[in-house]
Structures are given as structure tokens and as C-alpha cells.
N, C-alpha and C positions, 0 to 999 in steps of 0.2 A: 541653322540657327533655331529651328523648329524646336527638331528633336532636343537638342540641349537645353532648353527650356521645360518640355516635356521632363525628361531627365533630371532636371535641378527640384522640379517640383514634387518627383515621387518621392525623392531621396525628404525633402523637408517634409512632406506629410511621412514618408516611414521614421524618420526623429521625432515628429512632433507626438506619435502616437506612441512608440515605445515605452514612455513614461506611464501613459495611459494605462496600456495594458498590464505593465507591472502594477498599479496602483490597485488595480482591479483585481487582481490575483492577489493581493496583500490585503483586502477589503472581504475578502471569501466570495467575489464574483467566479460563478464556475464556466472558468476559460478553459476547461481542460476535459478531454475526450473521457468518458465513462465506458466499464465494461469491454476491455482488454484482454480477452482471454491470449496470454504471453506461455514461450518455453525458460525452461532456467537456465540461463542463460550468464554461468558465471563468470565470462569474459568482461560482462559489464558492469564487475564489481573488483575488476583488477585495478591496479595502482595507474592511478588517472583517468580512470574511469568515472561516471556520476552524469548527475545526481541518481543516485541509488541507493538503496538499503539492502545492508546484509543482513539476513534474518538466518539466527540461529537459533533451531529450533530444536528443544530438550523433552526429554520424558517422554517420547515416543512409546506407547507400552504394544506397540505390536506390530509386524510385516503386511496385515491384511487391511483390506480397504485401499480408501484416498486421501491423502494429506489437501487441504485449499489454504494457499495464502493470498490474502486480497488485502491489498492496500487502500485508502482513502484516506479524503481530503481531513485535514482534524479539525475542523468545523464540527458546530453541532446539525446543522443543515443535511449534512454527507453521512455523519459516522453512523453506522451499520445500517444506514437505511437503502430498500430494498432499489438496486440497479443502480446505484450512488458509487459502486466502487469505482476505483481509479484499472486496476493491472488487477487478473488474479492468473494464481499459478496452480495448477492441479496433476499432482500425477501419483503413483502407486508410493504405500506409506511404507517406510522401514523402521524397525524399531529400533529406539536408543534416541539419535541424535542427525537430525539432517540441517543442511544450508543451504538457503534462497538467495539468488541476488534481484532485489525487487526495482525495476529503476521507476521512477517519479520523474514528470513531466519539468519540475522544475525544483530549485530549492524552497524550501517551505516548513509550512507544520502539517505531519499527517500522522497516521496511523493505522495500525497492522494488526488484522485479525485471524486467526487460525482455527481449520477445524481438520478433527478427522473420524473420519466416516469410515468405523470399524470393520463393518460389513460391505460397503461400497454399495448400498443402495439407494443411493441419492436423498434417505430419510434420516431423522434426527433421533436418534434412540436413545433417552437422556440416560436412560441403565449404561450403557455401553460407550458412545461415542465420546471426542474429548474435544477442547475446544480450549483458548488463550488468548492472549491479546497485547499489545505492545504495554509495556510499563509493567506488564505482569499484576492486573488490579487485582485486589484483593475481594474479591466478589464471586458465588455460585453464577456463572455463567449462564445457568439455563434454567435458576429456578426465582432468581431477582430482577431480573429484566438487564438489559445493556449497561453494562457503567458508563458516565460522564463521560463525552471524548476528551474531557479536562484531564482524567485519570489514564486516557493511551495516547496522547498526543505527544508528539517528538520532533524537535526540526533536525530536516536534513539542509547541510551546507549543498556547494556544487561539486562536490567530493560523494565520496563513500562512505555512509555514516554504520556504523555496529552497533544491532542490539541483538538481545538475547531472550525467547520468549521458552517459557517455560509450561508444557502441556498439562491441562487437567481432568480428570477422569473423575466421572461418581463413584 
């Protein structure tokens, strides 16, 4: 009789808190693990797959270097600030057009930042290197400061959401 009491009661505190914790993630409370370093992993952007983003990334202008995509939370709290990302993905750049599948802890509003590091030396060479952002803002990336996360923020469902970000080069 113990344990079924036991039993009854964890089940009604884990309903009772459910609510909670969604409310709290829908409030910008950060319930969600930072600094992921993930592989691409496009199995978790197949059909029934999620929550995840598919990131199609354009205007790649060369093979050398490293591509980073890191996602975060689209709060102003999170967006590009330092150790705030959610997942980043990093591996060797190809030119033209490549595809991430980014999966996100839950469905929500976030946003997706791109760099790449022409040289692959871990440094930011605003002559050279190129950089984008979800919504594709209209903004010098590295000589106006961060846009709004107003301006890259996007909800994803419990699905697979598409977007399409588009690289820029000085």
C-alpha cells in the first residue's frame, strides 16, 4: 500500500510541475542546457523528426576554413551573447551551399547565427571572413554591432522548421 501511495504522489507532483516548467520556458526562464558542441546530424531533420531546424546555408564563397552554426534562444537575454548558445555545429567550409540540421531542445522562438572563418584560425578577419543570421537582417554584421534578436528570431513547431540564411562577405 506503501509504495502505491509513494507512486500516486510522484505521478501528481510530475503533472503538477509540467505546467510549470512549460510556463517557464515560455517566460524566457533558461531551462535549457548551453554550449552543445553536436555533429550534423541530418537524420534529425527527416520527416518526423523535431523539433529541429533546417539550416540552408548560401553564398558560401570558398572550400577553406570553418563553417559555425549555433543556435540560441531568441530572447534578448541569450542572442549572441558570449556562452549563451543553445547547439553549435563546426566543421570544414564548402563553397556554394551547404545544409545543417540544428535540433532545439523544444518548440519555441530562437535564432541562428553563422560564421565562417576563411582561414580557420579561430580569429575574426572582418576583410575576409563572412558571417549571417536567421531572417537574413539587413545589417553590416561586424561593423554595427548585433541586430535586435526581434530581427532573427523564428519559431519552431515540434516538427522540422526551414529556413534559409544567406552568407555575407566585406
Amino acid at each position: 500500500m506503501r509504495s502505491r501511495l509513494i507512486t500516486a504522489g510522484f505521478a501528481l507532483t510530475a503533472a503538477t510541475l509540467a505546467p510549470v516548467a512549460a510556463a517557464a520556458w515560455a517566460q524566457g526562464a533558461p531551462s535549457v542546457t548551453y554550449r552543445q558542441e553536436i555533429s550534423n546530424n541530418m537524420r534529425q531533420c527527416a520527416p518526423g523528426g523535431g523539433p529541429a531546424v533546417r539550416v540552408t546555408v548560401a553564398g558560401i564563397k570558398s572550400s577553406g576554413g570553418r563553417i559555425r552554426v549555433q543556435s540560441y534562444r531568441g530572447v534578448k537575454s541569450d542572442w549572441l551573447e558570449r556562452g549563451k548558445w543553445i547547439n553549435r555545429i563546426e566543421t570544414s567550409a564548402r563553397e556554394g551551399t551547404m545544409v545543417f540540421c540544428m535540433p532545439v531542445p523544444r518548440a519555441g522562438t530562437y535564432g541562428i547565427a553563422v560564421r565562417h572563418d576563411v582561414n580557420g584560425n579561430g580569429q575574426t578577419e572582418v576583410s575576409e571572413d563572412g558571417g549571417a543570421m536567421s531572417n537574413n537582417p539587413s545589417i553590416n554584421i561586424f561593423n554595427l554591432g548585433k541586430p535586435s534578436y526581434r530581427k532573427t528570431a523564428f519559431e519552431v513547431g515540434e516538427g522540422v522548421t526551414s529556413i534559409r540564411i544567406n552568407m555575407r562577405y566585406m
